[in-house]
VMD Tcl script that draws the C-alpha trace (Angstrom):
set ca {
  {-86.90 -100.04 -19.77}
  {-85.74 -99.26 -23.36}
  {-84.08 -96.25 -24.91}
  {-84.11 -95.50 -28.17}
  {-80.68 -94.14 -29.15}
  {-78.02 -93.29 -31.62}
  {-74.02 -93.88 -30.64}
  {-73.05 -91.04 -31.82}
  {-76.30 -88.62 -30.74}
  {-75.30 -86.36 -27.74}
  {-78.54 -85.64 -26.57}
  {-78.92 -89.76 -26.52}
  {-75.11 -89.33 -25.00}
  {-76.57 -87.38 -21.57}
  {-79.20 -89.95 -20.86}
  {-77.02 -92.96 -21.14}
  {-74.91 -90.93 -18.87}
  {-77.69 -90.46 -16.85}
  {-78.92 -94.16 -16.76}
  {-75.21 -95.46 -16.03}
  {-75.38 -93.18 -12.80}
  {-78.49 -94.42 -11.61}
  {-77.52 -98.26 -11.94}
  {-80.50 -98.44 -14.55}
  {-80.61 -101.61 -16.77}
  {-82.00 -100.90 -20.25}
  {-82.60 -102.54 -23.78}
  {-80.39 -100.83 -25.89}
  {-83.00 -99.70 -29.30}
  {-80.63 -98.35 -31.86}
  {-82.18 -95.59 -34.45}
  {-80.03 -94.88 -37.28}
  {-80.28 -90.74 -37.52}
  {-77.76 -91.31 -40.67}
  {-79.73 -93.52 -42.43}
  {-83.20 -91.39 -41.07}
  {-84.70 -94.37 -39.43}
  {-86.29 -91.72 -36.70}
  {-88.74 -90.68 -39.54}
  {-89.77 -93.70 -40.37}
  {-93.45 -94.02 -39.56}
  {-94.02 -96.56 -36.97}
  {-91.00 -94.48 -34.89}
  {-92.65 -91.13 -35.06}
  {-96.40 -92.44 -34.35}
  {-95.23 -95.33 -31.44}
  {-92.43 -94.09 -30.24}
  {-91.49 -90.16 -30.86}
  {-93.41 -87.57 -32.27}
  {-90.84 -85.44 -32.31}
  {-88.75 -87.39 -34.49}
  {-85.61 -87.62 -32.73}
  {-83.61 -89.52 -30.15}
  {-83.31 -90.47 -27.78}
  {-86.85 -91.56 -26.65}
  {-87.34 -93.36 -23.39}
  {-89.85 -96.12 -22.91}
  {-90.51 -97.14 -19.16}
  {-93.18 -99.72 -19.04}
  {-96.47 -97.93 -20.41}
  {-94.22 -94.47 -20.67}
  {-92.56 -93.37 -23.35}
  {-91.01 -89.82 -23.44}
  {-88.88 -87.75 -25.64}
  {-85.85 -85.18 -24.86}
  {-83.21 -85.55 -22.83}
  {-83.52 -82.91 -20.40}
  {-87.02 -84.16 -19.75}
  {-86.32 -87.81 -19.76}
  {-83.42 -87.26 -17.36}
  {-85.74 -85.10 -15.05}
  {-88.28 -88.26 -15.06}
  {-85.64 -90.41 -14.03}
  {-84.64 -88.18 -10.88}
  {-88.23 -88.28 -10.20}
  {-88.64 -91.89 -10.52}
  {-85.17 -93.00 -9.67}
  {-84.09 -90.71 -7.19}
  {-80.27 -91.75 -5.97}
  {-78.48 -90.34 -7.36}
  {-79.76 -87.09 -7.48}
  {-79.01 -85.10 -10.89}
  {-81.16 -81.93 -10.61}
  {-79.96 -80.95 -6.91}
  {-82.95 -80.08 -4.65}
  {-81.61 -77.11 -3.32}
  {-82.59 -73.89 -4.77}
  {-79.85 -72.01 -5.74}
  {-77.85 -74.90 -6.90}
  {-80.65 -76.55 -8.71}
  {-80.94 -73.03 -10.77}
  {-76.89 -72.89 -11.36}
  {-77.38 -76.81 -12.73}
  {-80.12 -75.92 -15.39}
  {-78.80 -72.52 -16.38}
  {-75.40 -74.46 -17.90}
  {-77.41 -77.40 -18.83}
  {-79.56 -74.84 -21.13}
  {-76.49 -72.98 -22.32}
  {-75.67 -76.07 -23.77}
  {-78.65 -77.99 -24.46}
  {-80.58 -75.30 -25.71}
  {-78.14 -72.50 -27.14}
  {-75.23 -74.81 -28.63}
  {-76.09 -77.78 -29.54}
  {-79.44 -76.99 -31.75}
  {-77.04 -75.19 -33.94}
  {-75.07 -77.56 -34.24}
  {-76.61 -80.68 -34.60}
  {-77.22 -83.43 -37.80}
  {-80.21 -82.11 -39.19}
  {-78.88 -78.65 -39.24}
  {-75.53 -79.45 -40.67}
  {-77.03 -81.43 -43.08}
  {-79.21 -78.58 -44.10}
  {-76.61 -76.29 -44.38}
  {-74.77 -78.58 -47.06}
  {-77.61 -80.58 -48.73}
  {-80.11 -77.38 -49.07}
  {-77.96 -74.19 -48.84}
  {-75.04 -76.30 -50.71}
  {-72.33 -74.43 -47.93}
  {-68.67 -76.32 -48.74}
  {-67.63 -78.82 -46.15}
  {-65.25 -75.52 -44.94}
  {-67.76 -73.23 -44.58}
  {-69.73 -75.96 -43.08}
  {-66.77 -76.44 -40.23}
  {-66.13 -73.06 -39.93}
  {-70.00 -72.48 -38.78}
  {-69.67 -75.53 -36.19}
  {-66.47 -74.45 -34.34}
  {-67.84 -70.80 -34.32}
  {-71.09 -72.00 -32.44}
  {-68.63 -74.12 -30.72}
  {-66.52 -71.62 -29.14}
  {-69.71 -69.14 -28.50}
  {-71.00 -71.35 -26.23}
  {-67.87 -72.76 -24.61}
  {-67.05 -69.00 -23.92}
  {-70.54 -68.84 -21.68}
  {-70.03 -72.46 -20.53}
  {-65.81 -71.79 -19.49}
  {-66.93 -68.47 -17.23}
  {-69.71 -70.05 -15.36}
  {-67.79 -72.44 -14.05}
  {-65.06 -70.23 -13.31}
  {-67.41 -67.85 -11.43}
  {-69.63 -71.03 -10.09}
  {-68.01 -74.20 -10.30}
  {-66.48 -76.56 -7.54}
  {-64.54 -79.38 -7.31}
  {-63.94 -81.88 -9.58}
  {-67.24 -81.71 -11.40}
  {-69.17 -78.60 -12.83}
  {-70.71 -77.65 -9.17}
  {-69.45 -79.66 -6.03}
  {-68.47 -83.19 -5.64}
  {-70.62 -85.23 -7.71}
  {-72.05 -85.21 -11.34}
  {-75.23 -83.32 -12.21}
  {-77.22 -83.06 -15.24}
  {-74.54 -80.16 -16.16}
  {-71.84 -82.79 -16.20}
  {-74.51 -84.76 -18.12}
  {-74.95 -82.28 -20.82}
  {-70.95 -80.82 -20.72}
  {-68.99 -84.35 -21.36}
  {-71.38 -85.24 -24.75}
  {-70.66 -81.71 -25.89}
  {-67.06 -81.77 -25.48}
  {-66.99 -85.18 -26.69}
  {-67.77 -83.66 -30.07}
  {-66.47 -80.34 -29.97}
  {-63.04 -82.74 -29.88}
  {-64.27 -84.94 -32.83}
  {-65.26 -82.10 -35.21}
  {-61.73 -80.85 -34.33}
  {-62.56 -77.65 -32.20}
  {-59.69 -76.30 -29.69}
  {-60.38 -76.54 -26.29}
  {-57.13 -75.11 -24.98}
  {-59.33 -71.93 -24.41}
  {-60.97 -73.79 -21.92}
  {-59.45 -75.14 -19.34}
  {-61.84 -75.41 -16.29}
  {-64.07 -77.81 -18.66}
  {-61.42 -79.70 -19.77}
  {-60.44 -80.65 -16.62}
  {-64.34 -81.92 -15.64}
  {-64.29 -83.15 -19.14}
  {-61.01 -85.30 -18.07}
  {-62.41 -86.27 -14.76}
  {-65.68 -87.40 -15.78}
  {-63.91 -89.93 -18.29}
  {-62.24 -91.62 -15.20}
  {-65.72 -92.09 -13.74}
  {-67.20 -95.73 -14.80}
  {-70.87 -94.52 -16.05}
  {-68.64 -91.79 -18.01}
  {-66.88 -94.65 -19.76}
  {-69.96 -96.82 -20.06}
  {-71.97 -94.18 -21.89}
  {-69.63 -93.32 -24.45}
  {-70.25 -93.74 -27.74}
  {-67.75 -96.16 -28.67}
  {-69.11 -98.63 -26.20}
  {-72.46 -98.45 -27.52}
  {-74.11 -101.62 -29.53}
  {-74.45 -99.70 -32.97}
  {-71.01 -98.03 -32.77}
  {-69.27 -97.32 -36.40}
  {-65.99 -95.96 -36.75}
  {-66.20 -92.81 -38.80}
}
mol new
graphics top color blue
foreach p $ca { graphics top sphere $p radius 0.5 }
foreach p [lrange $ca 0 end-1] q [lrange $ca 1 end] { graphics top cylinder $p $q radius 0.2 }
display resetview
């Protein structure tokens, strides 16, 4: 198994999470979004058309996005579960991995930054100033479902889910763009427990092969 993958990519952050909770061995592929290596040609026709990480490769399959590639790998490597079974929890799980997967992060990622400053020439303030907004949007949504919904330790009950997956990368750079999470304090706390966990600290960006200190 390979996965394509940048350190400091939070999409690429949930899936390492995800393979560090499965006990999954993998050959690290790094993919430079700085430098643009995931345009280069051979990436984008052999590996992902959608020109992105992360992109998994197992054996003959190769797939892209991380909410899909972590729903193969509950599929194909079911223990331990990240997409509960049950109904009503299994809803609860997506609908905070999509607040965050699908309303914050797109608006907040490398490509769009970088379009914001390189095309519509915003200052590097206005340019922070749009991130923590779309920051603290989202955390808003994310912060009262779990007060309403969450349990225990983690987002929902008493073991990580693809929530916790998609809530640790996104607080991991909320905290590096400089946000304030005070505001927040039921995902902190997850936030702070899931760091404790091994596969937490295993998956974290600084442990990762292509790591560079910003």
């Amino acid at each position: 198994m390979q996965l394509h993958s940048f350190f400091n990519s939070s999409t690429s952050y949930r899936v390492r999470i995800a393979l560090a909770l499965k006990g999954l061995d993998y050959d690290y592929r790094a993919v430079n979004i700085r430098a643009g290596d995931h345009h280069a040609t051979r990436y984008v026709e052999q590996v992902n058309p959608s020109a992105a990480v992360p992109a998994l490769q197992d054996g003959d399959f190769t797939l892209g996005q991380s909410l899909a590639i972590i729903d193969y790998l509950d599929a194909r490597y079911p223990e331990p579960r990240l997409i509960p079974a049950e109904p009503a929890l299994r809803a609860r799980v997506l609908e905070l991995s999509s607040l965050i997967a699908c309303d914050m992060h797109p608006l907040n990622n490398l490509r769009v930054l970088g379009y914001l400053q390189t095309v519509l020439m915003v200052s590097p303030e206005q340019k922070g100033a749009w991130y923590m907004h779309w920051v603290h949007e989202g955390m808003k949504g994310v912060e009262r479902i779990l007060e309403r919904h969450g349990s225990g330790a983690w987002c929902f009950g008493d073991a990580p889910t693809l929530a916790d997956c998609c809530l640790i990368p996104q607080m991991a750079n909320a905290q590096r763009m400089g946000c304030d999470l005070a505001g927040y304090p039921r995902s902190v706390a997850v936030y702070e427990h899931a760091l404790t966990h091994p596969a937490f600290e295993a998956a974290k960006p600084q442990k990762q092969p292509d790591f560079v200190a910003a």
